[in-house]
C-alpha positions as semicolon CSV with decimal commas, in nm:
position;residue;x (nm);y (nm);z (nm)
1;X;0,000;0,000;0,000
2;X;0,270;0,241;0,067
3;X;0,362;0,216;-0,378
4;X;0,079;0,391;-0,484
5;X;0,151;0,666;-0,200
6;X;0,520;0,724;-0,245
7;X;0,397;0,721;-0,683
8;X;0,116;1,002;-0,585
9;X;0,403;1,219;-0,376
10;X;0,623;1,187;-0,675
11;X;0,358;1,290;-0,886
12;X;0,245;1,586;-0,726
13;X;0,573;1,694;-0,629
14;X;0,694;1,689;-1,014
15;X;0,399;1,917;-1,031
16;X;0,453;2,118;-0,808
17;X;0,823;2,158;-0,958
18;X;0,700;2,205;-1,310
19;X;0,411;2,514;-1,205
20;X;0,667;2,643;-0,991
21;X;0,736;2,925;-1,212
22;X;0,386;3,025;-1,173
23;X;0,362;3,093;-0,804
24;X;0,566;3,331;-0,571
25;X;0,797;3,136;-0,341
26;X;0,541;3,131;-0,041
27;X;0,232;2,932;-0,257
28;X;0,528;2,702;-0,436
29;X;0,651;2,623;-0,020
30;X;0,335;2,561;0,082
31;X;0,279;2,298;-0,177
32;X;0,614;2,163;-0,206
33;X;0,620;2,147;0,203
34;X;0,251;1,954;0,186
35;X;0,387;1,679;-0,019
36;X;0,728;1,664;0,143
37;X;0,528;1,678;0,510
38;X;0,272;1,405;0,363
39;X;0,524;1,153;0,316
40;X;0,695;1,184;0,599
41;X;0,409;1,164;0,800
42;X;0,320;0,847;0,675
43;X;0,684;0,719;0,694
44;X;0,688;0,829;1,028
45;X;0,389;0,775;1,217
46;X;0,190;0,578;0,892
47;X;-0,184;0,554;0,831
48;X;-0,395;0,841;0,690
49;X;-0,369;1,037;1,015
50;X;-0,008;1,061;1,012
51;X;-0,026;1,156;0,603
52;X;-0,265;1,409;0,658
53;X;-0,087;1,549;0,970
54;X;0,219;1,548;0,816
55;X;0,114;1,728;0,544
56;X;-0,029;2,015;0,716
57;X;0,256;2,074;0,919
58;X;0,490;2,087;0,595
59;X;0,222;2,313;0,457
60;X;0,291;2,585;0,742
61;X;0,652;2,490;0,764
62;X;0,651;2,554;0,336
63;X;0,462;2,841;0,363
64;X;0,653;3,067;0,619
65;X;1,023;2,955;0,461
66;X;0,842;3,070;0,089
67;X;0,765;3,369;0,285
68;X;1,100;3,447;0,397
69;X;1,259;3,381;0,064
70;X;0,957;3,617;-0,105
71;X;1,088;3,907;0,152
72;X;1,444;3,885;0,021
């Protein structure tokens, strides 16, 4: 069960890479941080909790270090 997950992370990261030039840094850290978060959360902690947990915090994590960079 843990394929199809890691193939879905892939695939929205590669997304994620490929519209980056269409987003400031914050909205491209807050999606690249989801996915990165999502994936570790399983890893970590597994099930959907820990995926959806995960993602959120790599969501806030994403979105303040786009911020920073956006400020620069």
């Amino acid at each position: 069960m843990k394929k199809p997950l890691t193939s879905t992370a892939l695939a929205l990261l590669a997304s994620a890479a490929l519209l980056g030039g269409c987003a400031n840094n914050q909205q491209l850290g807050t999606g690249v941080g989801a996915v990165a978060g999502g994936v570790v959360g399983d890893a970590v902690l597994g099930g959907p909790l820990g995926t959806l947990g995960g993602a959120a915090a790599g969501a806030v994590i994403g979105n303040q270090i786009g911020k920073n960079q956006d400020k620069k």
